[in-house]
N, C-alpha and C positions, 0 to 999 in steps of 0.2 A: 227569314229562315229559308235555308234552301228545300227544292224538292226534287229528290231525286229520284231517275226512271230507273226500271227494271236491270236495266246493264248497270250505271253509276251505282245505284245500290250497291249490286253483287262487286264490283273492282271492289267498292269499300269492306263490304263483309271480306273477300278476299284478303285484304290490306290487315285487317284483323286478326285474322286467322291465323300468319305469315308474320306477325311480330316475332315472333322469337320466346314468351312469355303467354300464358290464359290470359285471353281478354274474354269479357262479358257484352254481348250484345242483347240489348232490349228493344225490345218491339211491342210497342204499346197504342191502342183503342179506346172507339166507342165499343159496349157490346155490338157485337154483327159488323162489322168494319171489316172484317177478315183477315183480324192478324195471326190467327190458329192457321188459317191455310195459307197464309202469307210465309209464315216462320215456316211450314213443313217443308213448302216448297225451295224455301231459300239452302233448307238446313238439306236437302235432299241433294239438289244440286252441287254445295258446297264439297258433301260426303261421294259425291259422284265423279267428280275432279279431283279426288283422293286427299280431300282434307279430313283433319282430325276433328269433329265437329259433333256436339250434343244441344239436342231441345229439351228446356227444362221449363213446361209451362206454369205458369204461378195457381193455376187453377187445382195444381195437386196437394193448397193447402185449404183449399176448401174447409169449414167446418164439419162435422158431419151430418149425415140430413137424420142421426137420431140428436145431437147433440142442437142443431137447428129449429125442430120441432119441440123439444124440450125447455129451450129459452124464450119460444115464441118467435123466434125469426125466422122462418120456416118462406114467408111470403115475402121478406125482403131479401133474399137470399141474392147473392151476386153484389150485396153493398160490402164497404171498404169491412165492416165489422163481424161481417159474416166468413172471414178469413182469417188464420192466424198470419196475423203481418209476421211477426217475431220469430213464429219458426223460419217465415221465406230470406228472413234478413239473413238470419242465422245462417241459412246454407248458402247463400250468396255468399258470405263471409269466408265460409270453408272453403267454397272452391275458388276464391281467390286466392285465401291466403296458405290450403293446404292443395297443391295440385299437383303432390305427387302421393297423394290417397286415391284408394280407388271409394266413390262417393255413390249414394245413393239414396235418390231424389222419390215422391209420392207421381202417383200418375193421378188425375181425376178420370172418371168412365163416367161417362155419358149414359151407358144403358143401363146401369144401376146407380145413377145420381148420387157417386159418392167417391173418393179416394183411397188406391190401393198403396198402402205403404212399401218403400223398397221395391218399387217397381221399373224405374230409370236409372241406368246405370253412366257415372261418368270417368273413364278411365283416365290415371296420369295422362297418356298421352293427347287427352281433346286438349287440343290449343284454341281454342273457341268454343262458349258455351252461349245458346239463342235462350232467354227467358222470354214468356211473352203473356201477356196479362193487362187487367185493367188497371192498375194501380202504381206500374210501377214513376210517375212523375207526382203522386199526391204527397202536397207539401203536408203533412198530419201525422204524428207519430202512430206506428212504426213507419210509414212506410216514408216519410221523408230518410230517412238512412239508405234507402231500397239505391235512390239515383248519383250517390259515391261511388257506389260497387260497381256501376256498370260501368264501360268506356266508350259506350254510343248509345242512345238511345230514340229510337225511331217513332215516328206517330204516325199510323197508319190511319186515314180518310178516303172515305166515299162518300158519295149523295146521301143525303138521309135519307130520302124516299126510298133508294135501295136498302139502308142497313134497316130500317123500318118493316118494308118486306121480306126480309132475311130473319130478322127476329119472330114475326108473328110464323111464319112457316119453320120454323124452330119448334117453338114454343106446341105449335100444332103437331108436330113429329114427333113429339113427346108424351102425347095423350092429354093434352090441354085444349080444351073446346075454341074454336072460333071465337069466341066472345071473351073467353078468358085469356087466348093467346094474345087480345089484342088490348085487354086492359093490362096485362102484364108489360106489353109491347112499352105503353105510353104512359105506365105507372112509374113503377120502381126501376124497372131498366131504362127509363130516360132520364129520373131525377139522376141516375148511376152517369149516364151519358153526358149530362150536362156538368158531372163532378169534376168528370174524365177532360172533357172539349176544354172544362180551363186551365187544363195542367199542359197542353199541347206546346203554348212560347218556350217551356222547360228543354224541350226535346231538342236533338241535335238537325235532323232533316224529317221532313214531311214522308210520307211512302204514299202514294195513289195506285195502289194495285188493276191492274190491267189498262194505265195509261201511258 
């Protein structure tokens, strides 16, 4: 599989963008791998060079943290099932298939641990839309439909010792003890990692951000 630098990348997002029709690009991880700030950055740049371009991260179908705590998945949260696959497929589906609607995507917030509806807007004119998420190459329904919709889809890796540290100072930023940041770290977010690491051969090129 190839792996492409920070330049190779962007010519390709560009390539994408510049077909003539919406294309979908996906950008998929372990948690903490950095594909959140991977995609803002690419979708920034993109939009800075006067392309038509929207980020629609998959994390704005989150469950919700009362619908979470009501089912008891409240501590596995961030697994494949603690997500409506089926809405994300669904809008994947519209803005391929309807892209001269003006559409509108969930944002997840971070500082209230939940998703704001009708929060992301994608106009007719984005000729390129960035999803970016942990699931989008899991062969398991729904989300095995997730990797037809898109027409690239990227796998973003680092060290683990770093996405390891990245996760527990997370976790800690969050109001989560040391001790819990770090059973979190090596619990549920690594079975989640090691879901993630084997859907990687799926992907089209590797991404190693800041190499």
């Amino acid at each position: 599989m190839q792996t492409l630098d920070s330049a190779a990348a962007y010519e390709r997002a560009v390539a994408l963008a510049t077909q003539g029709r919406r294309q979908i690009l996906g950008i998929t991880g372990a948690p903490a791998a950095g594909k959140s700030t991977y995609a803002e950055q690419l979708a920034a740049k993109l939009t800075a060079d006067g392309h038509q371009v929207a980020l629609v991260p998959m994390d704005g179908y989150h469950l919700a943290q009362l619908v979470l705590e009501a089912e008891g998945l409240a501590d596995v949260k961030g697994a494949p099932h603690t997500f409506d696959g089926y809405g994300f497929v669904a809008l994947l589906k519209r803005l391929k298939e309807s892209p001269d609607e003006q559409i509108w995507a969930p944002r997840f917030d971070r500082s209230i641990e939940d998703s704001i509806a009708a929060s992301i807007g994608i106009a007719p004119e984005v000729t390129l839309v960035l999803t970016e998420g942990n699931y989008l190459l899991l062969d398991e329904t729904p989300w095995s439909t997730v990797r037809s919709l898109l027409d690239q889809c990227w796998y973003v890796e680092v060290p683990e010792e770093l996405r390891h540290a990245r996760l527990e100072a997370r976790h800690r930023a969050f109001g989560r003890s040391p001790e819990e940041a770090h059973e979190r770290t090596y619990g549920s977010d690594e079975r989640n990692a090691h879901l993630i690491a084997a859907t990687a051969p799926a992907a089209d090129a590797i991404i190693q951000p800041g190499q």
